[in-house]
C-alpha positions in Angstrom: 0.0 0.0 0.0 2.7 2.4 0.8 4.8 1.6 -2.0 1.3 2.6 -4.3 0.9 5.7 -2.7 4.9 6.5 -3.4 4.6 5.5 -6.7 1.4 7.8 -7.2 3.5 10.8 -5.4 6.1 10.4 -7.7 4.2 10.6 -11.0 2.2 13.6 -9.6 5.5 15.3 -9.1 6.8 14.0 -12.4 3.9 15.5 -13.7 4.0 18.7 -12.1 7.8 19.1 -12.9 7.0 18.7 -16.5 3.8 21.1 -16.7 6.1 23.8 -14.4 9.6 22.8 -17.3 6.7 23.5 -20.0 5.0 27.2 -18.7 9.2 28.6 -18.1 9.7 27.2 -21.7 6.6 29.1 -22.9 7.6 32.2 -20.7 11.4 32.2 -21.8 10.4 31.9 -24.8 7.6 35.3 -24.9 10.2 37.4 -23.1 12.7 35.8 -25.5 10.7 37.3 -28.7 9.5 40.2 -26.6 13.3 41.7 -25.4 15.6 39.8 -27.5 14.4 38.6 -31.1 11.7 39.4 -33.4 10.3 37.5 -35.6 9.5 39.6 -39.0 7.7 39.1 -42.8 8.9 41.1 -45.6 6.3 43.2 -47.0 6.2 44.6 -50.3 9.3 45.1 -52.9 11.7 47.6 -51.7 14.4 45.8 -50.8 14.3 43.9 -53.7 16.6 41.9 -54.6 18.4 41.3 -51.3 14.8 40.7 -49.6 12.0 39.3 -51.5 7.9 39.9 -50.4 6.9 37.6 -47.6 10.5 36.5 -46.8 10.6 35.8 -43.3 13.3 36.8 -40.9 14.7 37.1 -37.7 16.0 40.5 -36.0 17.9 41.2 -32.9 16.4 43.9 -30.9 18.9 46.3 -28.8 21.6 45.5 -31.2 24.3 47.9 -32.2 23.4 49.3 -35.8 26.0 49.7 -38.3 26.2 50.9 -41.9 24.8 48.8 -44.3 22.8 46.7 -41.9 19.2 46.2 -42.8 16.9 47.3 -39.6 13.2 46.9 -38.9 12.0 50.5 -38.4 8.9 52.4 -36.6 7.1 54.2 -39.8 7.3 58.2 -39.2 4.9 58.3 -41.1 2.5 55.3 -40.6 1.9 55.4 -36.4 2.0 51.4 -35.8 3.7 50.2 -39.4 7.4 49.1 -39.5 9.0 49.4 -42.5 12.4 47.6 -43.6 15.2 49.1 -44.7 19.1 49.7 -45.1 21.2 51.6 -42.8 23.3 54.0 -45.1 24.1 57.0 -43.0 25.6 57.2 -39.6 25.2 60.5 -37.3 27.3 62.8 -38.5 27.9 61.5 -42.2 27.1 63.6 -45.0 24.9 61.5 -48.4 24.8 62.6 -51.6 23.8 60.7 -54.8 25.4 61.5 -57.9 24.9 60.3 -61.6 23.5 57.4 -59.7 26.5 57.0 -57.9 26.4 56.9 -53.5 28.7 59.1 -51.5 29.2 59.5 -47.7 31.5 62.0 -46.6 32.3 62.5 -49.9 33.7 59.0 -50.8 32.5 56.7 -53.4 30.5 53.6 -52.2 30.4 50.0 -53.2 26.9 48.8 -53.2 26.7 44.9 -53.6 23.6 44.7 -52.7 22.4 46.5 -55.9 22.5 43.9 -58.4 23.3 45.2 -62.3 20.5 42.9 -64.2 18.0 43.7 -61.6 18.6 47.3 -61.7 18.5 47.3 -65.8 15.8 44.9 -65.4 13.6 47.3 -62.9 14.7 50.4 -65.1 13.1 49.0 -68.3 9.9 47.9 -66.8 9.9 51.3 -65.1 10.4 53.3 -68.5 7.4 51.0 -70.3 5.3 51.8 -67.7 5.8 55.3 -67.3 6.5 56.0 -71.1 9.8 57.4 -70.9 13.1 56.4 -72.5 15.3 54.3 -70.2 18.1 56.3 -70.8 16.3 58.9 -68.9 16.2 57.6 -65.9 18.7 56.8 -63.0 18.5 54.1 -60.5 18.8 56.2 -58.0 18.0 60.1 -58.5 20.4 62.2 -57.2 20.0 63.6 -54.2 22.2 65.4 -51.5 20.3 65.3 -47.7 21.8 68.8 -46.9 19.5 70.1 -49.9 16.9 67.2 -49.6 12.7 68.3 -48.6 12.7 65.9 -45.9 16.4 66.1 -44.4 17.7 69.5 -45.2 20.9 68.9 -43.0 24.4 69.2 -43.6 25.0 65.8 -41.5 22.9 62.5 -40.2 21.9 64.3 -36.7 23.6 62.8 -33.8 21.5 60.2 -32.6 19.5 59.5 -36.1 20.2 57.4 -39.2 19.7 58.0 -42.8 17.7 54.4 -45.0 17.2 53.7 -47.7 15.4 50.8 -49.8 17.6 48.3 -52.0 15.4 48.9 -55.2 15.3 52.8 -55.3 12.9 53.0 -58.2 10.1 52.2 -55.8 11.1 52.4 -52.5 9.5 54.8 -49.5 12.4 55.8 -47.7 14.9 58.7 -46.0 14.7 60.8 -48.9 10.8 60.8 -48.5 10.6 60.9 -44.5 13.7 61.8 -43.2 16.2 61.0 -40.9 15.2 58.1 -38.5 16.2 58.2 -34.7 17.7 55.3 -32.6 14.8 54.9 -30.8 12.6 54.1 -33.6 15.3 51.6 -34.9 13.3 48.5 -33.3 16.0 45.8 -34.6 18.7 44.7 -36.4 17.9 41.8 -39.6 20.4 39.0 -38.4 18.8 35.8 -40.4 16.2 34.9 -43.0 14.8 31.4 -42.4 12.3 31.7 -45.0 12.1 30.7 -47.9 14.7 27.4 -47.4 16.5 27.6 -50.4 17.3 31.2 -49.6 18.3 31.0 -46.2 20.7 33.6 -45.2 22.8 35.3 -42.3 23.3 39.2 -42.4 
């Protein structure tokens, strides 16, 4: 009889370890997403071609941002949107476009990221649709933020950061909103996980 009522104790405790293991897994895991990571779809094309519509990705929140790295962003102008986007200017950087061609602090920039048959690609389709010759048109418009509607600044402000989209055609960006501020840089992309084939660390 004892030995029943020990072996009954001992699966009610098994069980109650377990059920306790599972609700800290469950917790960890909310203040995981909540403080740590964030789990994000890719909406729309502007950062075609390095990010494709509804490509899935992981972010780190509270991470140190660098130049070049692609961010998840409050919307300025969208209250409770996030946009994504490339980091291209640090505070206290100067951005200019010219003849297509990306500048900070007045050096030339390697772009990588903006691939040559996509862009020629994206300018044709562009031209059709908007009736204009393709020789017309630049990737990327020139632009200079100390002259710029929505920057007019010399320099990235201290604290802020100047995006942009990868496919400049199309994309909503800096040169529309402005500069964004580090608080309203909500993380960093670190990892697409979807779609398989295209898995990728950043």
């Amino acid at each position: 009889m004892a030995s029943l009522k020990k072996q009954k104790s001992s699966a009610l405790r098994s069980t109650i370890e377990l059920i306790v293991l599972f609700l800290v897994v469950i917790l960890g895991t909310q203040l995981l997403m909540h403080y740590v990571l964030s789990k994000d779809i890719v909406q729309g094309t502007s950062m075609q071609p390095t990010l494709e519509d509804g490509d899935r990705l992981y972010s780190v929140r509270n991470k140190a941002v660098h130049r070049n790295n692609i961010v998840v962003i409050d919307a300025p102008d969208k209250p409770g949107q996030l946009y994504i986007k490339r980091v291209i200017g640090m505070p206290g950087d100067t951005v200019a476009v010219k003849s297509g061609t990306l500048y900070i602090n007045g050096k030339k920039q390697n772009q990588p990221y903006l691939k040559t048959k996509f862009m020629q690609n994206e300018l044709k389709a562009y031209a059709a649709q908007q009736g204009v010759a393709v020789g017309s048109l630049q990737f990327t418009t020139d632009f200079n933020i100390a002259t710029l509607a929505s920057t007019q600044s010399k320099t990235v402000p201290k604290g802020e950061y100047f995006v942009m989209g990868d496919n400049r055609l199309v994309s909503h960006d800096g040169r529309d909103f402005g500069f964004i501020a580090k608080d309203k840089v909500q993380s960093v992309v670190v990892w697409r996980y979807w779609p398989l084939n295209k898995m990728k660390v950043y």
